[in-house]
C-alpha positions as CSV (number, residue, x, y, z in Angstrom):
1,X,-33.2,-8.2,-12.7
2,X,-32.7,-4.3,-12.1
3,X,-29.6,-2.9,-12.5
4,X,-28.2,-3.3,-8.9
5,X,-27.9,-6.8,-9.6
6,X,-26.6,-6.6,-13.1
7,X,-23.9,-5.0,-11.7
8,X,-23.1,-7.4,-9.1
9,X,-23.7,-10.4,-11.2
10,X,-20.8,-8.1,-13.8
11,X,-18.2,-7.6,-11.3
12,X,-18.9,-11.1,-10.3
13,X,-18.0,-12.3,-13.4
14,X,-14.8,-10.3,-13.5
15,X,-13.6,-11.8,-10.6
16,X,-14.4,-9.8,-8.3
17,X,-15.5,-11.5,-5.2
18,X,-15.0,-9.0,-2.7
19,X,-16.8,-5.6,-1.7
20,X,-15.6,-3.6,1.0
21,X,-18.5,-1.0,2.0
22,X,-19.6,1.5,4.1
23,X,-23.6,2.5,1.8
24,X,-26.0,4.8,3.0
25,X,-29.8,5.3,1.1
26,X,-28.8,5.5,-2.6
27,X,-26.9,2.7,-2.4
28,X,-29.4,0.2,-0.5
29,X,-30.6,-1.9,-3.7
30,X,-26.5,-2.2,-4.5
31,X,-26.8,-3.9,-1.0
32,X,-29.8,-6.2,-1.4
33,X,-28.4,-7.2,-4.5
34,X,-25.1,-8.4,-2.8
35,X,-27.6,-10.4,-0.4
36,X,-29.3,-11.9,-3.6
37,X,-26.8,-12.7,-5.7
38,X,-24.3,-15.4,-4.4
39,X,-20.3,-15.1,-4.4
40,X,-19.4,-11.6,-3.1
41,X,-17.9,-11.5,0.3
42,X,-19.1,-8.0,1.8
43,X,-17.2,-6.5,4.4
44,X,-18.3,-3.4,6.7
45,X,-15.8,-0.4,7.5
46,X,-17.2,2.2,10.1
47,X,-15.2,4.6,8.0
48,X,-14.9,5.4,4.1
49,X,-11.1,5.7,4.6
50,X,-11.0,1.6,6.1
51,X,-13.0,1.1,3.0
52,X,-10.7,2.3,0.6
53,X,-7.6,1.4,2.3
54,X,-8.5,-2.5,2.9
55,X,-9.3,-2.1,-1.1
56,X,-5.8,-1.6,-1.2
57,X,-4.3,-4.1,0.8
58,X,-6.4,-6.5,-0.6
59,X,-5.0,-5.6,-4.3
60,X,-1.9,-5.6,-3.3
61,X,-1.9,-9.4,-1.8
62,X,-4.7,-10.4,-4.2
63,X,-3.4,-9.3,-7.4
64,X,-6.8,-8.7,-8.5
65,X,-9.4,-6.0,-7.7
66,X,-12.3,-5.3,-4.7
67,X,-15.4,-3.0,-5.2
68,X,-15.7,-0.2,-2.8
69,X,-19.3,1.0,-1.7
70,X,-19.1,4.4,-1.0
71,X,-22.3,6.5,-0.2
72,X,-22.6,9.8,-2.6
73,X,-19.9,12.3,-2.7
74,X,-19.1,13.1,0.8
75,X,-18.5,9.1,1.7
76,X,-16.2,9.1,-1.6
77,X,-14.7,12.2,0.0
78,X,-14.0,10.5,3.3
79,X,-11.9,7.9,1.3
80,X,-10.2,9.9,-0.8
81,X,-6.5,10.1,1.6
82,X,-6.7,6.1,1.1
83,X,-7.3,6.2,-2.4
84,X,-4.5,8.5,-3.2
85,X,-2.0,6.2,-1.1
86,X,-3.6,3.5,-3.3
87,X,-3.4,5.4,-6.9
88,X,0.2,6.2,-5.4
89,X,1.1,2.3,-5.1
90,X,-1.3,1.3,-8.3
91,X,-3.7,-0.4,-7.0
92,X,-6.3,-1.6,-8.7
93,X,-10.0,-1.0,-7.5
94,X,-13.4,-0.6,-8.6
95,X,-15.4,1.9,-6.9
96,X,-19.1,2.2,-7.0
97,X,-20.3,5.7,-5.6
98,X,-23.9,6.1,-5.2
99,X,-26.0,8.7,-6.7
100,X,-28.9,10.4,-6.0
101,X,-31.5,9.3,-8.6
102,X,-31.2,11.7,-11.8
103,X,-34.6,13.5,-11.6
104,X,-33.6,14.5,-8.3
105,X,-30.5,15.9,-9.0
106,X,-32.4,19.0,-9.9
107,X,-33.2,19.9,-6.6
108,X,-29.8,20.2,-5.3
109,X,-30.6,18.0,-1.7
110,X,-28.4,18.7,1.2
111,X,-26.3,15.6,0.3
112,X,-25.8,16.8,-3.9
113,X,-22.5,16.9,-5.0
114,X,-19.8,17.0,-8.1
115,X,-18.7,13.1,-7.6
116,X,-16.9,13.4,-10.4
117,X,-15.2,15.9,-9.3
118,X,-14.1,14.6,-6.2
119,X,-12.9,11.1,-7.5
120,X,-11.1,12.8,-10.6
121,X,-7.6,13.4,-8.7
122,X,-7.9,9.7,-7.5
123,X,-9.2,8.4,-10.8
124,X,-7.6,6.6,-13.8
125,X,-11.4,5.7,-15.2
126,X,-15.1,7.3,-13.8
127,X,-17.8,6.4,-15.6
128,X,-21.5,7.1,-14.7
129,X,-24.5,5.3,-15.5
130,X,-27.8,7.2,-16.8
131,X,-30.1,4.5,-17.6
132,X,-30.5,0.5,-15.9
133,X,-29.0,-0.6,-19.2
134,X,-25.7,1.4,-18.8
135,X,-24.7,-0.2,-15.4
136,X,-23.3,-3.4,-16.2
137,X,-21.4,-2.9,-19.4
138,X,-19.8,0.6,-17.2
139,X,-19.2,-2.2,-14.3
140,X,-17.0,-4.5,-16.7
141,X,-15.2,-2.0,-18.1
142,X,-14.3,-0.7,-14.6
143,X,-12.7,-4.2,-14.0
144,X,-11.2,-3.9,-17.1
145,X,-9.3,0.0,-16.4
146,X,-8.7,-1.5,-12.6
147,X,-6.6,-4.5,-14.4
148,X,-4.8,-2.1,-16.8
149,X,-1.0,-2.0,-16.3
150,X,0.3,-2.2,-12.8
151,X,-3.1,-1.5,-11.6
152,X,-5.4,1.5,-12.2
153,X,-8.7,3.0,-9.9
154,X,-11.8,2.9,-11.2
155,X,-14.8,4.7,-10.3
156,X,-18.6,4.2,-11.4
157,X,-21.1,6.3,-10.4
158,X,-24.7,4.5,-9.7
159,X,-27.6,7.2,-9.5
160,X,-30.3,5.5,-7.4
161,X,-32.7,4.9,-10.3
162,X,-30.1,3.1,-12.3
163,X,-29.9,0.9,-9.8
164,X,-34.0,0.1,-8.8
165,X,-34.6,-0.3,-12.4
166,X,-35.8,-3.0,-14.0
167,X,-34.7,-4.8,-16.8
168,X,-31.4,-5.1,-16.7
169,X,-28.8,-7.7,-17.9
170,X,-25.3,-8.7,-16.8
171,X,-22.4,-8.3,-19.0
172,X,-19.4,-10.4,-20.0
173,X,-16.4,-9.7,-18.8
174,X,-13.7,-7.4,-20.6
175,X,-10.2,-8.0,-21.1
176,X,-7.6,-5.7,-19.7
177,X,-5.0,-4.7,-22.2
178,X,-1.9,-6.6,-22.7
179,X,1.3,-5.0,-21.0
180,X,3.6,-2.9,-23.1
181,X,7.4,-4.7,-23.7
182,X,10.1,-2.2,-23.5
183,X,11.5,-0.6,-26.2
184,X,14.6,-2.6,-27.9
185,X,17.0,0.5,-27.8
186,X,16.0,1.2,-24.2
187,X,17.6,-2.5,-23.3
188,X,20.3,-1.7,-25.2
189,X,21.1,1.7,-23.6
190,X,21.1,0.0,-20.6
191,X,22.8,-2.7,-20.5
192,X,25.8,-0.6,-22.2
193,X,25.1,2.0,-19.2
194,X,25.4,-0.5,-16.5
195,X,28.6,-2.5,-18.0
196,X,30.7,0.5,-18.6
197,X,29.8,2.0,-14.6
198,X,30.6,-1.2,-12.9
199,X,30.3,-0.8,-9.3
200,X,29.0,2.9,-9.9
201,X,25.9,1.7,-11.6
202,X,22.5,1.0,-9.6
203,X,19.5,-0.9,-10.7
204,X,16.5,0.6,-9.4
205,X,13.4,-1.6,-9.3
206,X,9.7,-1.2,-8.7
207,X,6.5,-3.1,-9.2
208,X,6.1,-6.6,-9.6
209,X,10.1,-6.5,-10.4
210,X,10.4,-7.0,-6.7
211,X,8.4,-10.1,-6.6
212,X,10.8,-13.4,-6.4
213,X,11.3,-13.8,-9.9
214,X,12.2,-10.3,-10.9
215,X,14.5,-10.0,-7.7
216,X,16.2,-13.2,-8.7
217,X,16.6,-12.1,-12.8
218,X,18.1,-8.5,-10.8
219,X,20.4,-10.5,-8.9
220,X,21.6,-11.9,-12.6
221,X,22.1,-8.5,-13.5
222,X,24.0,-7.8,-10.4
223,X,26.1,-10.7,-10.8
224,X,27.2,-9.7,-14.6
225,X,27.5,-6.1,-13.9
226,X,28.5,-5.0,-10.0
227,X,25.4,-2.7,-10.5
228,X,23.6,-2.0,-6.8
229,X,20.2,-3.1,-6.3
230,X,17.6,-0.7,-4.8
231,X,14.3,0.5,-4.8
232,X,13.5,4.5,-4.6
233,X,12.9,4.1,-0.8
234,X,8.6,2.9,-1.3
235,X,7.7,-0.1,-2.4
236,X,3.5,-1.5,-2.4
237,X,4.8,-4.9,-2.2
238,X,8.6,-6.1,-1.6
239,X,9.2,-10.1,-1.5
240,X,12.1,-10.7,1.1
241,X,13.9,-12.3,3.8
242,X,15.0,-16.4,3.6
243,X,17.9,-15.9,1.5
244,X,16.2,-13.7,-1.6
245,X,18.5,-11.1,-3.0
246,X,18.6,-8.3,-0.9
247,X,17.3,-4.8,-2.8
248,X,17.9,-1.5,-0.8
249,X,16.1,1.4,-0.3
250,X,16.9,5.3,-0.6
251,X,16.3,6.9,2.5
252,X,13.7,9.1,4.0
253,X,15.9,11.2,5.2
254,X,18.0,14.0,2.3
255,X,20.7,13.7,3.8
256,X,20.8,10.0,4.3
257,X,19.9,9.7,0.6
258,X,22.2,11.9,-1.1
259,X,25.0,9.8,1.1
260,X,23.3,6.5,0.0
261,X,23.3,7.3,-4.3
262,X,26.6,9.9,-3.6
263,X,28.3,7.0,-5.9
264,X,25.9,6.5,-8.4
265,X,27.3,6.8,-11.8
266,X,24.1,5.4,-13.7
267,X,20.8,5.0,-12.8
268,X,18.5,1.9,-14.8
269,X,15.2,2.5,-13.8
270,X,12.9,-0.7,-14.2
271,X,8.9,0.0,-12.6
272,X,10.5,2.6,-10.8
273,X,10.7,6.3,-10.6
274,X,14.0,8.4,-10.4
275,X,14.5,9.1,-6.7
276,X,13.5,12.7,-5.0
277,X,12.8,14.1,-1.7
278,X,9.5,13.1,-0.2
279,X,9.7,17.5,0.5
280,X,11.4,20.3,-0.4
281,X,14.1,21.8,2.6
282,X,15.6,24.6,2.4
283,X,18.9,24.8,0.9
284,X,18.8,21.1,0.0
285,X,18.1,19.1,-3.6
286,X,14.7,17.8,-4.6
287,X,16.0,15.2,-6.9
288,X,18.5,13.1,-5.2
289,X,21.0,11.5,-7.5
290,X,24.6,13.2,-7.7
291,X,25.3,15.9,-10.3
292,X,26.7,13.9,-13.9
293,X,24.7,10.8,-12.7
294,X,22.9,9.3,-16.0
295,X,19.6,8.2,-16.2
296,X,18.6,5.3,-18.0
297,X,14.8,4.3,-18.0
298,X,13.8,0.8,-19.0
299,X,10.5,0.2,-18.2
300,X,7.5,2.2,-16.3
301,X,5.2,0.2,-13.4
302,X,2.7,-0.3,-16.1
303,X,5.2,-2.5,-18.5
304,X,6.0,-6.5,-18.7
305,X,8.5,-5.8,-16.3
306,X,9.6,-9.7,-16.1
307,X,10.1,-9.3,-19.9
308,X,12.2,-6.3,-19.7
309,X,14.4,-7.6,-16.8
310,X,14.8,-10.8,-18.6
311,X,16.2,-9.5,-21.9
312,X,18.1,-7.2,-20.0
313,X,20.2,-10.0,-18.3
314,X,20.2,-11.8,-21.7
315,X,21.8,-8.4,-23.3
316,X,24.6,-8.5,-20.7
317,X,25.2,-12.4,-20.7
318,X,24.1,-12.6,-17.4
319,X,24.7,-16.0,-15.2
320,X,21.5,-18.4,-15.9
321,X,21.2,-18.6,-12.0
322,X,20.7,-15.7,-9.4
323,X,23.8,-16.3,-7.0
324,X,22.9,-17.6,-3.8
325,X,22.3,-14.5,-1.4
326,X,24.2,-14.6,1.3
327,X,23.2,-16.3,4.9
328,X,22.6,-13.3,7.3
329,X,22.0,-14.3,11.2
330,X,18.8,-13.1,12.9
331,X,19.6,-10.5,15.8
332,X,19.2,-12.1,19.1
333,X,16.0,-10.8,21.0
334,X,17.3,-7.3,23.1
335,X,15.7,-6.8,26.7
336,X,16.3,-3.7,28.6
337,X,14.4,-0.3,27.5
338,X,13.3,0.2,24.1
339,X,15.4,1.9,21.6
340,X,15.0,1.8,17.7
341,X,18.2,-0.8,17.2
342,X,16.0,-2.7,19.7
343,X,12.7,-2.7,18.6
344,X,14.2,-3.4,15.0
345,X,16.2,-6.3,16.2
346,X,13.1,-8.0,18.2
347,X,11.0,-7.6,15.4
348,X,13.1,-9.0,12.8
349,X,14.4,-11.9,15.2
350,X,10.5,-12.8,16.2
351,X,8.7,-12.2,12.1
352,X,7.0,-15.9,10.8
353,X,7.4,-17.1,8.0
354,X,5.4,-15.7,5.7
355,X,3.9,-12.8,7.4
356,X,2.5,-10.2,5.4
357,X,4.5,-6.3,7.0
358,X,1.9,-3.2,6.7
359,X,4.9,-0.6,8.0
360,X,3.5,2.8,8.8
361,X,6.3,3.1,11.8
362,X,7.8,6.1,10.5
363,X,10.0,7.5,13.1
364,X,10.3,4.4,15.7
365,X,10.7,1.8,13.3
366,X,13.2,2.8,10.8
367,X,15.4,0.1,11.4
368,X,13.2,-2.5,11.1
369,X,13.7,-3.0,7.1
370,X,17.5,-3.4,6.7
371,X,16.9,-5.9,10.1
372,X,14.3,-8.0,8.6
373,X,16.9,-8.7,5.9
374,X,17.4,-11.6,8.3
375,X,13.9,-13.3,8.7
376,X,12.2,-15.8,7.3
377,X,10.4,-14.9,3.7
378,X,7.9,-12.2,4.3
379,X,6.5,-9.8,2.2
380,X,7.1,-6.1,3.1
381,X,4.3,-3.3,2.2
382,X,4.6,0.7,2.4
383,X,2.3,3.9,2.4
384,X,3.3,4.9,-1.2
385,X,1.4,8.1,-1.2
386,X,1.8,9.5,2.8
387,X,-1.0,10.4,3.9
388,X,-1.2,8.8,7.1
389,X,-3.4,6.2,8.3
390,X,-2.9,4.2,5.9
391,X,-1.8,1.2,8.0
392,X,-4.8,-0.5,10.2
393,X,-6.6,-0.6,6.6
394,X,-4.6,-2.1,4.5
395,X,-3.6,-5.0,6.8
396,X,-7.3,-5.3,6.8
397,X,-7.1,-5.8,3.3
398,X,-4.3,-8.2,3.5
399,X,-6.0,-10.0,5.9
400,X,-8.9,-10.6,3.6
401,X,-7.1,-11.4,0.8
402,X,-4.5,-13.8,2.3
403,X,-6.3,-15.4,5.5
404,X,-3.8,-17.9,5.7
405,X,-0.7,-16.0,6.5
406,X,-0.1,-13.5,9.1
407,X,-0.1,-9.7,9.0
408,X,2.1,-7.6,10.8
409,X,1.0,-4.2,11.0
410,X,3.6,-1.3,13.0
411,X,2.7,2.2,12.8
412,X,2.9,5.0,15.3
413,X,0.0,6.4,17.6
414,X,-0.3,9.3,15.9
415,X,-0.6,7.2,12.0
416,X,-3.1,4.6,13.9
417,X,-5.6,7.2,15.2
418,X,-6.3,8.4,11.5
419,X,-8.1,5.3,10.6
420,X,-8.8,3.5,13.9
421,X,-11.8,2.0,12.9
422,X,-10.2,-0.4,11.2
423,X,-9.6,-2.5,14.8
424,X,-13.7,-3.0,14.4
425,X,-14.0,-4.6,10.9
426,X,-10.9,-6.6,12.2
427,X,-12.8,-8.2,15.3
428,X,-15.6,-8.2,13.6
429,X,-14.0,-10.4,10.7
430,X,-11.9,-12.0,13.0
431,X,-8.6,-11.1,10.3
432,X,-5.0,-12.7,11.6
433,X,-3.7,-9.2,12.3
434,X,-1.0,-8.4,15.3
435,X,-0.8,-4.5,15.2
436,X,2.1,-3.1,16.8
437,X,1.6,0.9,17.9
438,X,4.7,3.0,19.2
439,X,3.6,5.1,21.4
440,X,6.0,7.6,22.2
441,X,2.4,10.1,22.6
442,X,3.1,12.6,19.6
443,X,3.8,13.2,15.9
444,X,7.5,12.8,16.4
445,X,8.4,12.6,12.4
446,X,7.5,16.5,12.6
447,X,9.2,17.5,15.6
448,X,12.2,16.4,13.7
449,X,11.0,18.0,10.3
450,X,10.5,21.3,12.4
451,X,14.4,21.7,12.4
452,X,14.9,19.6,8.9
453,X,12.6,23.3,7.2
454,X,14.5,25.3,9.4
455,X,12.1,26.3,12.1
456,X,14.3,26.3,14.4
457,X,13.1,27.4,18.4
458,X,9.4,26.1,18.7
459,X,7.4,27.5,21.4
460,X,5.4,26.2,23.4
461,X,2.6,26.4,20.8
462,X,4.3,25.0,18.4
463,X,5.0,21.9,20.5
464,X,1.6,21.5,21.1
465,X,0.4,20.8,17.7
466,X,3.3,18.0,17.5
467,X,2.4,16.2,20.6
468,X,-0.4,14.0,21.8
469,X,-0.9,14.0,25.5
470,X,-3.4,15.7,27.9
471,X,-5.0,13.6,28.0
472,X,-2.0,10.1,27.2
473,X,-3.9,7.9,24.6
474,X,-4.8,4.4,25.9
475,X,-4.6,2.0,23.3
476,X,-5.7,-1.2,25.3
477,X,-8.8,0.9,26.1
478,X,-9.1,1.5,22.8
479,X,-8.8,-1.9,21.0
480,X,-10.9,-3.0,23.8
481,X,-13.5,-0.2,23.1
482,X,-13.1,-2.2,19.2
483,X,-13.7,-5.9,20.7
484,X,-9.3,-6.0,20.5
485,X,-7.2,-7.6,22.7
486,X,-4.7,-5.1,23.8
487,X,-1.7,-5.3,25.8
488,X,0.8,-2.6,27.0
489,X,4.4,-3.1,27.5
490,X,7.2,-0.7,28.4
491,X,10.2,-3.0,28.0
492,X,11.8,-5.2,25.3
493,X,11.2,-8.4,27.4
494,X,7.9,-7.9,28.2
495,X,7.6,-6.8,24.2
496,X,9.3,-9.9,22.9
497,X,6.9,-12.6,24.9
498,X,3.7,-10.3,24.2
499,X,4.9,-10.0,20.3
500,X,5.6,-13.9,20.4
501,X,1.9,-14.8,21.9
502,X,-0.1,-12.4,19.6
503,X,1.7,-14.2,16.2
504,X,1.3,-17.7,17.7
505,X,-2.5,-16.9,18.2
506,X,-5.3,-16.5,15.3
507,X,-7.2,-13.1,15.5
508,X,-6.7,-9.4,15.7
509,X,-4.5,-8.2,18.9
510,X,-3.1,-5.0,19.9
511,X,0.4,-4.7,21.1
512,X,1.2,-0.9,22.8
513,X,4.6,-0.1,23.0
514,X,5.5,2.6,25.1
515,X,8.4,4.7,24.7
């Protein structure tokens, strides 16, 4: 056994059973060891930053990690946007980097480079093997720091040699460290917060605090308290829709945000972070709560959330029941020309049961959260880091993880051509995936920020740079060009039936909506 397939026959043990890859030379006995070795399912992306991305969807639906295959530093490079929207929603993953072989480091070869370096700002763990008997104890620890807290990156780097040599053995698997409970006097500090704001107080949640349970033991709190439920305006996985509490969300927008927490008297964080301003604007606050507001953190992403929410509604009395949410109407399906209010109503009218929401739609489809409030259970996913592009990848990830269930991916043109590549592995794989792509032809989130920095007047240059015509994409072409089926529509009726045959049907489709 060489070490290429001690590694495999590591991670395998681990529980990891899924590689997402894009490997070059160095990495080649990595790959004939994935033939050799039975149990990992192998998935190709055309593009490192697919790779990483479906790595994160898959984590994020899976609750376990994948192994990337990246190919030396560049490839890792390529990735790297994905893996900091993954780091930024704590995702775990293990990624093995290839390496040129260590006695031929020396020479410096065209593709040499400090991997280290490059996967340090997207790291938690990088470890690097020197000798075939490093590789597999480095590959279960790198299960191990993926599994830590909320979720963690890992990143081992396999020179060549490493990998062809021979003898190797596998290694048992190690166990992630138990989550931290939150401090007794933390609790304590907030129950007494919330009680005395009543109605002014806000419970902010993150993590795996907005899975079912934790929503239901926050609606407790709610119920005992007044407090406001919310997130701070991200989440890497929300549980909604059929009648679970309803958490909201602080808005993109500063001014829409300091209007949303304008009545927040105390803040209890729980897996979340204290809300600020995705930028800085001129004249305008980076963090977002009202001046006096207190701040009261519980628990960070990495803690027993569950635990701390729990003794929380025990420290207040809280009801033993959530109360039942209450029984909001879907919106009737809108025809005429599209408009957000539309778009947000057809989509949330139209969502299965079940379906899995990528959301990258971030001027078009702003609506389309507080609307699905009114569909059937789903589970709703963000770009927690944003960089764009981050969409198409992730659903693949989801799709992998959760074949079962449907994924809804919306994102704008400009997001989807980031990462397009992703419509490949999809046909390829033949994932459940219905992408939606508003096309309104240009990066209209920056038009608007052009006057949010106070740039007011662009010119004609300017507008150039924010637009994405001459020549109008074609996204039917361009799915097709993927083995996609695309279709193009330009009104809410003709999106409402094309939307309603891509769900009812198995396989990737493509769904152009022009505006």
């Amino acid at each position: 056994m060489n070490g290429a397939e001690s590694l495999v026959r590591s991670l395998l043990a681990s529980g990891v059973t899924t590689c997402f890859a894009n490997p070059g030379t160095s990495e080649m006995h990595f790959v004939a060891a994935l033939d050799r070795v039975p149990g990992v399912r192998c998935v190709l992306g055309l593009f490192e930053g697919v790779v990483t991305g479906a790595a994160d969807g898959y984590w994020r639906m899976a609750d376990k990690p994948a192994a990337t295959l990246l190919h030396l530093g560049p490839g890792l490079a390529n990735g790297v946007a994905n893996l900091h929207n993954a780091r930024k929603a704590n995702s775990g993953i293990v990624n093995v980097i290839g390496e040129h072989a260590t006695y031929h480091l020396q020479h410096d070869a065209p593709l040499t480079s400090d991997i280290a370096g490059i996967a340090r700002p997207v790291s938690h763990w990088i470890g690097r093997a020197e000798t075939a008997g490093d590789v597999a104890r480095l590959g279960a620890e790198a299960v191990a720091a993926a599994m830590t807290g909320a979720g963690q990156i890992a990143s081992l780097i396999l020179p060549a040699d490493t990998a062809w040599t021979e003898p190797a053995e596998p290694a048992a698997p190690i166990a992630a460290p138990a989550r931290r409970k939150a401090d007794a006097a933390a609790i304590e500090a907030a129950a007494t917060a919330l009680k005395a704001a009543g109605g002014h107080g806000m419970l902010m949640l993150g993590g795996i605090a907005l899975r079912r349970h934790g929503l239901e033991l926050a609606a407790r709190i709610s119920a005992a308290t007044g407090c406001k439920l919310s997130n701070s305006g991200y989440s890497a996985r929300m549980e909604r829709g059929g009648g679970l509490p309803e958490v909201g969300r602080v808005p993109f927008m500063v001014d829409q945000a300091l209007a949303y927490l304008k009545e927040v008297r105390q803040l209890v964080l729980v897996g979340a972070r204290k809300p600020v301003a995705f930028f800085a604007y001129p004249g305008k606050p980076s963090l977002l709560l009202p001046e006096g507001c207190g701040i009261v953190p519980v628990a960070t992403v990495d803690d027993d959330l569950i635990d701390a929410l729990e003794r929380l509604a025990d420290a207040l009395g809280a009801p033993k029941a959530a109360p039942a949410a209450p029984s909001l109407p879907k919106p009737a399906v809108p025809d005429g020309a599209p408009a957000p209010d539309k778009i947000a109503a057809a989509i949330a009218a139209l969502l299965p049961e079940g379906a899995i929401v990528v959301d990258e739609s971030i001027t078009s489809g702003r609506g389309i959260f507080a609307a699905a409030a009114a569909s059937a259970p789903h589970d709703w996913l963000n770009n927690m880091g944003g960089s764009i592009g981050y969409s198409l990848p992730v659903a693949v990830g989801c799709a992998i993880a959760r074949p079962e269930r449907k994924v809804v991916a919306l994102t704008g043109d400009g997001s989807a051509f980031y990462t397009l590549q992703a419509l490949w592995t999809m046909a390829r794989e033949n994932l459940n995936v219905t992408m939606v792509v508003f096309a309104n032809r240009s990066y209209a989130i920056l038009r608007n920020e052009l006057a949010n920095v106070g740039a007011a007047n662009p010119g004609p240059r300017a507008i150039d740079m924010l637009t994405l015509d001459r020549p109008d994409p074609d996204w039917v072409a361009l799915a097709k060009g993927h083995g996609v089926l695309g279709r193009r529509v330009e009104d809410m009726g003709s999106f409402a039936k094309a939307f309603s045959a891509a769900l009812a049907e198995h396989g990737p489709q493509l769904i152009e909506l022009r505006l």
